[in-house]
C-alpha positions in Angstrom: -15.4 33.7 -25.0 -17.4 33.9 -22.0 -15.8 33.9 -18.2 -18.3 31.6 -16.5 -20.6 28.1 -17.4 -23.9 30.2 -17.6 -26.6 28.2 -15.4 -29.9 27.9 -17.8 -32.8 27.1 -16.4 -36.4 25.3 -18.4 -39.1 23.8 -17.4 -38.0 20.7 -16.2 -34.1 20.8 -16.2 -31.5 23.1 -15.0 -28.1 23.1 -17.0 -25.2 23.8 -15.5 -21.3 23.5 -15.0 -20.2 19.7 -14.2 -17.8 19.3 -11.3 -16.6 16.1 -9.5 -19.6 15.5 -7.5 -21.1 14.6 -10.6 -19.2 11.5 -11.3 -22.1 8.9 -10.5 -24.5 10.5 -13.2 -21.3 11.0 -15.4 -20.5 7.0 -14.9 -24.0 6.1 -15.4 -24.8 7.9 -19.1 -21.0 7.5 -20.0 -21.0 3.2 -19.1 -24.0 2.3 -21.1 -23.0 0.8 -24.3 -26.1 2.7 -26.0 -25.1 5.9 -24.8 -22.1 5.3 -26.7 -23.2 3.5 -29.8 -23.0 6.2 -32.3 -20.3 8.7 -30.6 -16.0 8.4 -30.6 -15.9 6.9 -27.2 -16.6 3.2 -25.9 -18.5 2.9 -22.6 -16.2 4.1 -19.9 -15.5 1.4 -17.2 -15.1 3.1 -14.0 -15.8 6.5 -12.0 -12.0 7.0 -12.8 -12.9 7.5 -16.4 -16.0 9.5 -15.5 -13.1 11.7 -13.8 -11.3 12.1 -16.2 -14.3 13.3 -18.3 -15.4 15.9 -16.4 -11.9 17.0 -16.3 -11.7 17.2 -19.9 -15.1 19.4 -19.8 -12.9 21.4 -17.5 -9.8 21.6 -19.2 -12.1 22.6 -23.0 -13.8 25.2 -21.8 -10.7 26.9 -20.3 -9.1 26.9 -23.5 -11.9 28.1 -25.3 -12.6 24.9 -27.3 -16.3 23.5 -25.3 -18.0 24.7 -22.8 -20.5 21.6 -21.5 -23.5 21.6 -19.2 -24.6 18.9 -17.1 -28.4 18.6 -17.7 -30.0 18.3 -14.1 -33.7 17.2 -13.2 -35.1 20.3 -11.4 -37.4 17.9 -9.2 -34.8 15.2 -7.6 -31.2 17.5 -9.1 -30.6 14.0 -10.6 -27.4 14.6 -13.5 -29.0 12.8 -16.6 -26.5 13.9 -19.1 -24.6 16.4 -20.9 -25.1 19.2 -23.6 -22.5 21.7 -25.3 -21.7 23.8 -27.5 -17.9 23.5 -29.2 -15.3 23.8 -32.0 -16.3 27.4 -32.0 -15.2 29.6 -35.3 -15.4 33.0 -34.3 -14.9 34.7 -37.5 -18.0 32.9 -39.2 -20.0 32.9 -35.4 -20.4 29.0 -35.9 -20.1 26.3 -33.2 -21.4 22.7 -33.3 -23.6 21.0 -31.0 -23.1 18.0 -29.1 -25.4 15.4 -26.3 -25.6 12.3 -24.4 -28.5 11.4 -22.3 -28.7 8.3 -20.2 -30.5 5.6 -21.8 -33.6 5.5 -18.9 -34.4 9.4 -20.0 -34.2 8.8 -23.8 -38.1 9.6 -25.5 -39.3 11.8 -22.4 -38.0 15.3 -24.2 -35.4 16.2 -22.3 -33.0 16.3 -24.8 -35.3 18.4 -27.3 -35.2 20.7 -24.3 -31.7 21.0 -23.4 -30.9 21.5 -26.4 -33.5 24.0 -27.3 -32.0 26.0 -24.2 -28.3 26.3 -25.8 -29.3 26.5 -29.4 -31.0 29.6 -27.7 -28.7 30.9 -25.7 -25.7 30.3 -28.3 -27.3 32.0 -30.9 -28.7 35.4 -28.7 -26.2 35.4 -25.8 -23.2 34.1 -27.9 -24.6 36.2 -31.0 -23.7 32.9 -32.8 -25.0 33.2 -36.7 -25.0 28.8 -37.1 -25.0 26.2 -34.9 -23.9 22.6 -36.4 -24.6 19.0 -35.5 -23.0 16.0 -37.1 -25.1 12.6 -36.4 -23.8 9.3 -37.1 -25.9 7.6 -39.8 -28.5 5.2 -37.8 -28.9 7.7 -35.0 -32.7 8.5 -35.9 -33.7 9.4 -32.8 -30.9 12.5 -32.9 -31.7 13.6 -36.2 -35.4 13.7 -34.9 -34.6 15.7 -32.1 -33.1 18.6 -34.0 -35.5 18.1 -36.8 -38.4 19.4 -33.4 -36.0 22.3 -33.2 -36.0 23.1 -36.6 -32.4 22.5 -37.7 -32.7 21.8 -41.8 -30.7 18.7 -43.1 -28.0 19.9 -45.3 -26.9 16.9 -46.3 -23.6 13.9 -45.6 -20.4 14.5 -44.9 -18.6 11.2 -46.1 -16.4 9.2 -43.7 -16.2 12.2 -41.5 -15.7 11.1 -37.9 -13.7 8.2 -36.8 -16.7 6.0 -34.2 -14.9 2.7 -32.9 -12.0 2.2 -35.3 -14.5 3.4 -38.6 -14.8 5.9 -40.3 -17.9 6.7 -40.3 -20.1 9.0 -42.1 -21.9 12.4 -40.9 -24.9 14.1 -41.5 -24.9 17.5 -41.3 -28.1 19.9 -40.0 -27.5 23.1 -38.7 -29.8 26.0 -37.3 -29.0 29.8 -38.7 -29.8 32.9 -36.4 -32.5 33.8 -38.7 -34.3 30.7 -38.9 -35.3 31.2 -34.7 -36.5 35.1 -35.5 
């Protein structure tokens, strides 16, 4: 596992380690009711519960279980969201993907970018053979994302996740080393 949150750095974002001065933009993507439509958790309700977020974050990737960027605007260092890379299997080199991006930076491409950035950096740095996303059914705009990235649709995963008290079904793309080469 690796020692340090690697800072990466694209065109327009800089991802990097979250600490607690990043509780506004942590309130602000985690409170909005879209943010949270298709994940596990319901729109936080205070900069307590963005706390104890980014102590989580803190808390996973010690233990070896997430390790989660913050995705900054270069131009005004404005947090925006959150990318990582988790539930890592290192006998088969796989990890799964996960992302929230506040609502008022949804359809500008920063998310295809983030993303982009640790799909990369998982699969050369990490020498990660498969990186997974599951997507909650309806989430069209995720599933296009990855589709730009070219992660292949493998198919559903029934009543996989449980999103608000449901269980709720996931589909599964996934990226392979060989399919970046």
């Amino acid at each position: 596992m690796i020692e340090t949150i690697k800072k990466i750095e694209t065109k327009r974002l800089i991802l990097r380690e979250i600490s607690e001065n990043d509780v506004d933009g942590i309130y602000k993507v985690f409170s909005d009711p879209a943010v949270a439509k298709y994940d596990w958790f319901s729109p936080i309700e205070s900069k307590d519960d963005a706390i104890k977020f980014i102590k989580r974050y803190k808390e996973e990737f010690e233990s070896g279980e997430e390790i989660t960027w913050g995705i900054e605007l270069k131009d005004t260092k404005e947090l925006i969201g959150i990318c990582c890379l988790g539930d890592f299997d290192n006998g088969a080199r796989r990890s799964e993907i996960g992302y929230d991006l506040a609502k008022d930076k949804w359809n500008k491409g920063y998310a295809t970018e983030a993303i982009e950035a640790i799909v990369k950096f998982g699969l050369s740095e990490m020498d990660l053979n498969r990186i997974e996303a599951f997507i909650t059914p309806g989430n069209d705009a995720s599933v296009k994302v990855l589709e730009k990235l070219n992660f292949t649709k493998e198919g559903v995963v029934r009543e996989r996740d449980l999103i608000k008290g449901k269980l709720e079904d996931g589909i599964i793309m996934s990226i392979l080393q060989k399919d970046i080469v």
